[in-house]
MARMAR-696984 format. One record per residue (C-alpha): residue number from 1; x, y, z. Coordinates in nm, 4 decimals, always signed. Last residue first. Example, Ala and Ser with C-alpha at 12.3 -4.5 7.8 and 13.67 -1.06 7.14 Angstrom:
% MARMAR-696984
   resi         c1         c2         c3
      2    +1.3670    -0.1060    +0.7140
      1    +1.2300    -0.4500    +0.7800
This chain:
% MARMAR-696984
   resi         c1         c2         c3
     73    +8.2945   +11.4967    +7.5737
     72    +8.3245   +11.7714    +7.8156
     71    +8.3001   +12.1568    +7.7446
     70    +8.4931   +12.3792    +7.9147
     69    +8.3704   +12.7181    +7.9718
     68    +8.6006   +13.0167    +7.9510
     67    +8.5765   +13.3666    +8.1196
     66    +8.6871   +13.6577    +7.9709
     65    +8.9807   +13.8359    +8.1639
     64    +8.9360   +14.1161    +8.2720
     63    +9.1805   +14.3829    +8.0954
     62    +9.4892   +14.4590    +8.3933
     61    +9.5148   +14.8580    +8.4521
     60    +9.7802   +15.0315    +8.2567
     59   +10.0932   +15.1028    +8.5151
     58   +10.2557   +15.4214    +8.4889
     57   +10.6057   +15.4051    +8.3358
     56   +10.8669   +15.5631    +8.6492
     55   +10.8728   +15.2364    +8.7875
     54   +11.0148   +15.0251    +8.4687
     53   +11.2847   +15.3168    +8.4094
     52   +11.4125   +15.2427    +8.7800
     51   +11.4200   +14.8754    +8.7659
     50   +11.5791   +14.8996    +8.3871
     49   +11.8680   +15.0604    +8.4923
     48   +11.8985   +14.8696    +8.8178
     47   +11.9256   +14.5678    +8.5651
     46   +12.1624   +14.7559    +8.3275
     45   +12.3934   +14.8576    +8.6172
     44   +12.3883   +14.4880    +8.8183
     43   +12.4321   +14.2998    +8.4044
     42   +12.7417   +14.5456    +8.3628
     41   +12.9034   +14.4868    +8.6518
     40   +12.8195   +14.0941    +8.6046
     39   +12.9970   +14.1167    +8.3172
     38   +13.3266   +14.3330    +8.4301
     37   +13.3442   +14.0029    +8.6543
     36   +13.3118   +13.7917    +8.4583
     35   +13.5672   +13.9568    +8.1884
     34   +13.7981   +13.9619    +8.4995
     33   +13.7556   +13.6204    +8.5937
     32   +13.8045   +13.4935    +8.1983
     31   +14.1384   +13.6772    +8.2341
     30   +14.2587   +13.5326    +8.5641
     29   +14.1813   +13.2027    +8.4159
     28   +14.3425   +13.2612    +8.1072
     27   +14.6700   +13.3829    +8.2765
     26   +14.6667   +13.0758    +8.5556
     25   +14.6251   +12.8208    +8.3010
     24   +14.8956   +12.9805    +8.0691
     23   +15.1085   +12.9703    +8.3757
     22   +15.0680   +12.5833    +8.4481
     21   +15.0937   +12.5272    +8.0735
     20   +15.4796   +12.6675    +8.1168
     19   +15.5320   +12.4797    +8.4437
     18   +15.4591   +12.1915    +8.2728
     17   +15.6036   +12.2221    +7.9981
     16   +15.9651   +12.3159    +8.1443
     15   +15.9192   +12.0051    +8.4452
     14   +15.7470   +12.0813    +8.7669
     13   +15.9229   +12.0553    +9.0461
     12   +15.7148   +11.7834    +9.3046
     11   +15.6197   +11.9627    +9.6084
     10   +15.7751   +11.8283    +9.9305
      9   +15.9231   +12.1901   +10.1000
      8   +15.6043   +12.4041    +9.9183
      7   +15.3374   +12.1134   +10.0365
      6   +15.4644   +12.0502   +10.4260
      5   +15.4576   +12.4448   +10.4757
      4   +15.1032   +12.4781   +10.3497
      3   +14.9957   +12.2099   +10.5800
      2   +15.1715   +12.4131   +10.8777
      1   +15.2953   +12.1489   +11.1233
């Protein structure tokens, strides 16, 4: 049989608190998944953003570096 099935027909009821912190859990979490979400839409556009402005700048040639010696004691 249907797992699913077995848990609605022999699922505990949940008492008036319960069920009332059970949909406050649900609301926040669908909130803080839609602000992630808008986030990460955000973070994608400003990181193409800056992608496409970064390869339009020419690139200044790399200064040689000077050479170090190290000196032991």
């Amino acid at each position: 049989m249907n797992q699913a099935a077995i848990d609605a027909v022999f699922r505990p009821k949940l008492n008036k608190q319960e069920a009332k912190a059970d949909e406050i859990t649900r609301n926040v979490r669908a909130i803080m998944n839609a602000e992630a979400a808008k986030r990460d839409t955000k973070t994608e556009r400003l990181r193409a953003a800056r992608l496409a402005r970064d390869a339009q700048m020419p690139v200044a040639p790399m200064k040689k570096m000077r050479a170090t010696v190290r000196r032991v004691k």
